[in-house]
C-alpha positions in Angstrom: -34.8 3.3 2.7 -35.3 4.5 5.9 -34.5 1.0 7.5 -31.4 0.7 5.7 -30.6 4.5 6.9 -31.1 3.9 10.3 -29.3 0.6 10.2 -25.8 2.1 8.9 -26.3 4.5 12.0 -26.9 2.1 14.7 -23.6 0.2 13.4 -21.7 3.2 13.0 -22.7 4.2 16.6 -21.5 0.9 18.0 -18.2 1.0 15.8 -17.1 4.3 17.8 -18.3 2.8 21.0 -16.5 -0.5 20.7 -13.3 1.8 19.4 -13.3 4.1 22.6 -14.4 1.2 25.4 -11.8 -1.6 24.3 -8.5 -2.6 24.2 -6.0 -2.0 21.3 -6.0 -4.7 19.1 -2.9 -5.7 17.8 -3.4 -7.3 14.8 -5.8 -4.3 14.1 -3.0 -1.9 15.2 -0.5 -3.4 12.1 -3.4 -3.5 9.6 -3.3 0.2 10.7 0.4 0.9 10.3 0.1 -1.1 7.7 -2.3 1.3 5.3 -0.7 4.4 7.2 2.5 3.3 5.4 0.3 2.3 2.1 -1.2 5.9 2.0 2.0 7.1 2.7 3.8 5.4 -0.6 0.8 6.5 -3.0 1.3 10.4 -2.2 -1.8 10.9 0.6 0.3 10.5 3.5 -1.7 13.6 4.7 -4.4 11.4 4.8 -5.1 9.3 8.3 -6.4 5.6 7.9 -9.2 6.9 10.1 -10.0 9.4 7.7 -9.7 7.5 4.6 -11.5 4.7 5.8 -14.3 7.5 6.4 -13.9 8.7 2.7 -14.4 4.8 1.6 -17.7 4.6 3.8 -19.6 7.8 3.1 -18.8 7.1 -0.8 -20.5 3.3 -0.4 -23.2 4.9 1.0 -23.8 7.5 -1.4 -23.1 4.9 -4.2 -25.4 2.4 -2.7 -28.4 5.1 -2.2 -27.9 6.2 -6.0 -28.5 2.9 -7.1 -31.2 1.5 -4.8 -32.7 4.5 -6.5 -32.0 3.9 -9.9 -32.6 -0.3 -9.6 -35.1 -0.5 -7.0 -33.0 -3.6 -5.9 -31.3 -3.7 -3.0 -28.9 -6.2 -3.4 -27.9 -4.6 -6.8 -27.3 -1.4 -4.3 -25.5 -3.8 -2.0 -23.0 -5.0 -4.5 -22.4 -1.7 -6.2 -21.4 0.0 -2.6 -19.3 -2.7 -1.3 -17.4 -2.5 -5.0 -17.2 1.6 -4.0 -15.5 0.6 -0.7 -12.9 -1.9 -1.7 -11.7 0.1 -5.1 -9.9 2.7 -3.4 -8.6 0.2 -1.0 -7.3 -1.7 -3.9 -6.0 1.7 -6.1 -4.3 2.3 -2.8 -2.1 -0.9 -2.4 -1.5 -0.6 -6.4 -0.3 3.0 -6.4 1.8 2.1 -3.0 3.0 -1.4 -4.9 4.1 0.6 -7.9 6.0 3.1 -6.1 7.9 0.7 -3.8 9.0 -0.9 -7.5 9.9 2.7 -8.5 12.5 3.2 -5.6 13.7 -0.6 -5.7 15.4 0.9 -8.8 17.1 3.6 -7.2 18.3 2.3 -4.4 21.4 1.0 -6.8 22.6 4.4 -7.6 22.2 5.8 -4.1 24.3 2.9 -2.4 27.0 4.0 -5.0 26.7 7.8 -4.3 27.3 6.8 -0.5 30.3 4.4 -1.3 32.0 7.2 -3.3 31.0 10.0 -0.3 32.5 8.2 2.1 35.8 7.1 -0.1 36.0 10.7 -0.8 36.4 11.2 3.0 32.9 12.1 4.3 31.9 10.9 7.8 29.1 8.2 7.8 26.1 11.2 9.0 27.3 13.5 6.2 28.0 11.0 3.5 23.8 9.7 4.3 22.9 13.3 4.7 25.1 14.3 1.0 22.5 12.2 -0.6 19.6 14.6 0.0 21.3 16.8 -2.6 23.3 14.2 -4.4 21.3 11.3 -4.2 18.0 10.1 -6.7 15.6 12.8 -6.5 12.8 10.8 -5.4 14.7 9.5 -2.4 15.9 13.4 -1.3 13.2 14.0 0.8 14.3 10.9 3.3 17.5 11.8 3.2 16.9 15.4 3.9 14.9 14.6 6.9 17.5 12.6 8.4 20.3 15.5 8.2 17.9 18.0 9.4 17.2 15.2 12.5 20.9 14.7 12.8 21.7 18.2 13.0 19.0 18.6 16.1 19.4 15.8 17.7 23.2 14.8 16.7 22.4 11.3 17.3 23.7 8.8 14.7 21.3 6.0 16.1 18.4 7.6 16.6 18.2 9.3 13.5 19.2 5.9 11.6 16.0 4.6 13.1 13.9 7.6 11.8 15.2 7.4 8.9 14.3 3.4 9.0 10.9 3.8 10.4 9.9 7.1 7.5 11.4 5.1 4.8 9.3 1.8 6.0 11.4 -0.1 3.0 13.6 -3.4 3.5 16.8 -1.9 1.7 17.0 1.3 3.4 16.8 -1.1 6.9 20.0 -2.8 5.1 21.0 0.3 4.5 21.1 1.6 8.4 22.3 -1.8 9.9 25.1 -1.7 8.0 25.9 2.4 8.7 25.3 1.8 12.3 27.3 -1.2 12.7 29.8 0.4 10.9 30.1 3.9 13.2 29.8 1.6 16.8 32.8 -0.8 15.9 34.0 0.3 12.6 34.6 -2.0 9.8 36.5 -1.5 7.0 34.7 -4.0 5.1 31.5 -1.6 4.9 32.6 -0.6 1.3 32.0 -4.2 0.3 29.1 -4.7 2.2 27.7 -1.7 0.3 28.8 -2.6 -3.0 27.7 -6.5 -2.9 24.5 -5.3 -1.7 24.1 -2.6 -4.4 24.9 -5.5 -7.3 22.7 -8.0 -5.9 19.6 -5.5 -6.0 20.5 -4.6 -9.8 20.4 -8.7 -10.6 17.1 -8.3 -8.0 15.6 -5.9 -10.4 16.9 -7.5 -14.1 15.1 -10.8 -12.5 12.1 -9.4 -11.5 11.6 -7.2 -14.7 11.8 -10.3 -16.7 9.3 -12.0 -14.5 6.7 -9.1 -14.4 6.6 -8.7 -18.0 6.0 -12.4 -18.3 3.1 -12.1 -16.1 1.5 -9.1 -17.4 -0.8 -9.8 -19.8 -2.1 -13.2 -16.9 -2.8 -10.6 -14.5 -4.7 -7.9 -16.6 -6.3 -10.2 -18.5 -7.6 -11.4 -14.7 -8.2 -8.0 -13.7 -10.7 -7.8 -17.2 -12.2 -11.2 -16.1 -13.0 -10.1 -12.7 -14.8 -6.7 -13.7 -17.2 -8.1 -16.9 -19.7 -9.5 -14.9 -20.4 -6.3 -12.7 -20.1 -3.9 -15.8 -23.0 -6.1 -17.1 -24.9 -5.8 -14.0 -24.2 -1.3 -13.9 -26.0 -1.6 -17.4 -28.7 -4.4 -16.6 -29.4 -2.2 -13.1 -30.5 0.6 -15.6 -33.8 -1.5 -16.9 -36.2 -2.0 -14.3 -37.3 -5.1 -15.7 -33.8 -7.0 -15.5 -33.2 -5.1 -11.7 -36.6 -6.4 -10.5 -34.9 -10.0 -10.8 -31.8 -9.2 -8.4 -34.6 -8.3 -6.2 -35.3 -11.6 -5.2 -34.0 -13.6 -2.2 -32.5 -15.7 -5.3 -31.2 -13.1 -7.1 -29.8 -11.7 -3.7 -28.1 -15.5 -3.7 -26.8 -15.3 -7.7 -25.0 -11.8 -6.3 -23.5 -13.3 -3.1 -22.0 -16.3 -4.8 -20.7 -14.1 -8.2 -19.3 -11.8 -5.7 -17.1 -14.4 -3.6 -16.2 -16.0 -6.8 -14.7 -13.0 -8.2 -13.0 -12.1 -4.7 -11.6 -15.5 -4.3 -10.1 -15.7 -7.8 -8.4 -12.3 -7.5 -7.4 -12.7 -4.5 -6.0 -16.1 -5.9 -4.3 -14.8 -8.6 -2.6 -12.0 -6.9 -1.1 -14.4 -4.9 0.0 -16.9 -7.0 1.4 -14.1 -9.2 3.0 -12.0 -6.9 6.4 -12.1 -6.2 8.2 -12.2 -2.9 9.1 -9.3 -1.3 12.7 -8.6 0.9 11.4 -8.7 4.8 11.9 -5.5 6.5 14.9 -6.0 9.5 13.7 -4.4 12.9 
C-alpha cells in the first residue's frame, strides 16, 4: 500500500514539474480546448480541464484504495480505478455529443427568426442581437452575450468572432461568415444564403434522425457488451477466493488483455457508428 502511495506521488510530482519546465505542447494545447469546449456543452463550463482532470484522478485513487482493500488484488484495484478515470471522461463527451444534437435542431428556427429580423428592417447587429429575446431559448444566452459585446465594444467583427469562438459550433461559424461578409460588401443575396442553409440543416437533421434510430439498439447493445465482463469482476472481487486469482502475474495478464479488448471494440464501434460531423470554419 504504501509503495503504491508513494508511487502516485512521485508521478504526480514529476507531472507538475514537466508542466511548469517545458514548452506548450500543441497537440496537448487542442486536447485542452478541446475538453474546455466539452465541459462547456455538458453544463460544467465552470469547471477547468485542469480541475476536472484533478476530480478524475483523486476519484481513481480513492476507488482503486477501496478495492485493493476489499480484493486484496491489485490488479483488480488497477482495473477498477482506471474504469473510475475514463467514465467521467466518457459521460462528458456523451452529455457534450447530446447537446450539440439538441442545438443542431434549433439552429433551423433561429436562421428563420434572423431572415424575418432583417426583412422587417433590422440592421445585421440588432437582427443577431433580437434573437437573445426572440430566438430558441437554449441559444439566448449566445446571443445575449454578443449584443451586450456589441454594445461595448460596437464592433461588428469582433463580436462575430466572440460569438464564433463561445458558440465553438460549425453552423453558428456559417452563421457569422455569412453576417460578416454581408455588412463589409453587402449582398443582397444573404436572404438566400440564409434560407438554403436553414433547409439543408432540416434535411441534415431528418437524415440523421433516421440513421441514429437505426443504430441504436447496435450501439447500446455494444455499450452492454462492453460493461458485463467488469460487472462480473465488481461481484467476483467481493470473494476472496475468486480475487486471490487476479492476484497473479497471470491473472494481472487475463485483466490487461480483457481491458484492451473491450477498449478497442468500443472505441471501434464508436467509430464505425458515428456519423460525420460539419467541420468548424476558422
Amino acid at each position: 500500500m504504501g509503495i503504491v502511495i508513494g508511487l502516485i506521488f512521485a508521478l504526480g510530482c514529476l507531472s507538475i514539474l514537466a508542466a511548469c519546465t517545458s514548452e506548450p505542447n500543441p497537440r496537448l494545447t487542442r486536447l485542452n480546448e478541446a475538453m474546455e469546449r466539452n465541459l462547456r456543452q455538458a453544463g460544467v463550463g465552470k469547471t477547468s480541464p485542469a480541475a476536472f482532470w484533478a476530480g478524475c484522478l483523486v476519484a481513481a485513487l480513492v476507488v482503486g484504495l477501496v478495492f485493493l482493500g476489499i480484493s486484496g488484488a491489485l490488479p483488480i484495484a488497477l482495473a477498477f480505478a482506471m474504469i473510475t478515470l475514463i467514465m467521467p471522461v466518457v459521460w462528458i463527451n456523451s452529455r457534450a455529443r447530446k447537446h450539440r444534437t439538441e442545438l443542431r435542431t434549433l439552429w433551423p428556427d433561429a436562421i428563420d427568426t434572423l431572415v424575418s429580423s432583417i426583412r422587417a428592417g433590422l440592421s445585421l447587429p440588432e437582427a443577431l442581437a433580437n434573437l437573445a429575446e426572440h430566438g430558441p431559448v437554449p441559444l439566448r444566452s449566445e446571443f445575449a452575450a454578443f449584443a451586450v459585446d456589441y454594445a461595448v465594444s460596437s464592433s461588428f467583427e469582433n463580436s462575430l468572432e466572440a460569438f464564433k469562438r463561445r458558440s465553438a459550433d460549425p453552423v453558428a461559424d456559417r452563421i457569422a461568415q455569412a453576417l460578416a461578409l454581408a455588412h463589409e460588401v453587402g449582398g443582397n443575396d444573404l436572404y438566400q444564403v440564409l434560407q438554403s442553409l436553414s433547409q439543408m440543416l432540416r434535411a441534415d437533421l431528418h437524415t440523421r434522425g433516421e440513421l441514429e434510430a437505426r443504430q441504436s439498439w447496435t450501439v447500446n447493445g455494444a455499450k452492454v457488451a462492453v460493461a458485463a465482463p467488469w460487472i462480473v469482476l465488481l461481484l467476483l472481487s467481493t470473494k476472496p477466493s475468486a480475487a486471490s486469482a487476479y492476484a497473479t502475474r497471470q491473472g494481472a495478464l487475463v485483466l490487461l488483455i480483457g481491458a484492451l479488448t473491450c477498449a478497442g471494440a468500443y472505441w471501434l464501434m464508436l467509430r464505425l457508428g458515428r456519423l460525420h460531423e460539419e467541420q468548424r470554419v476558422r
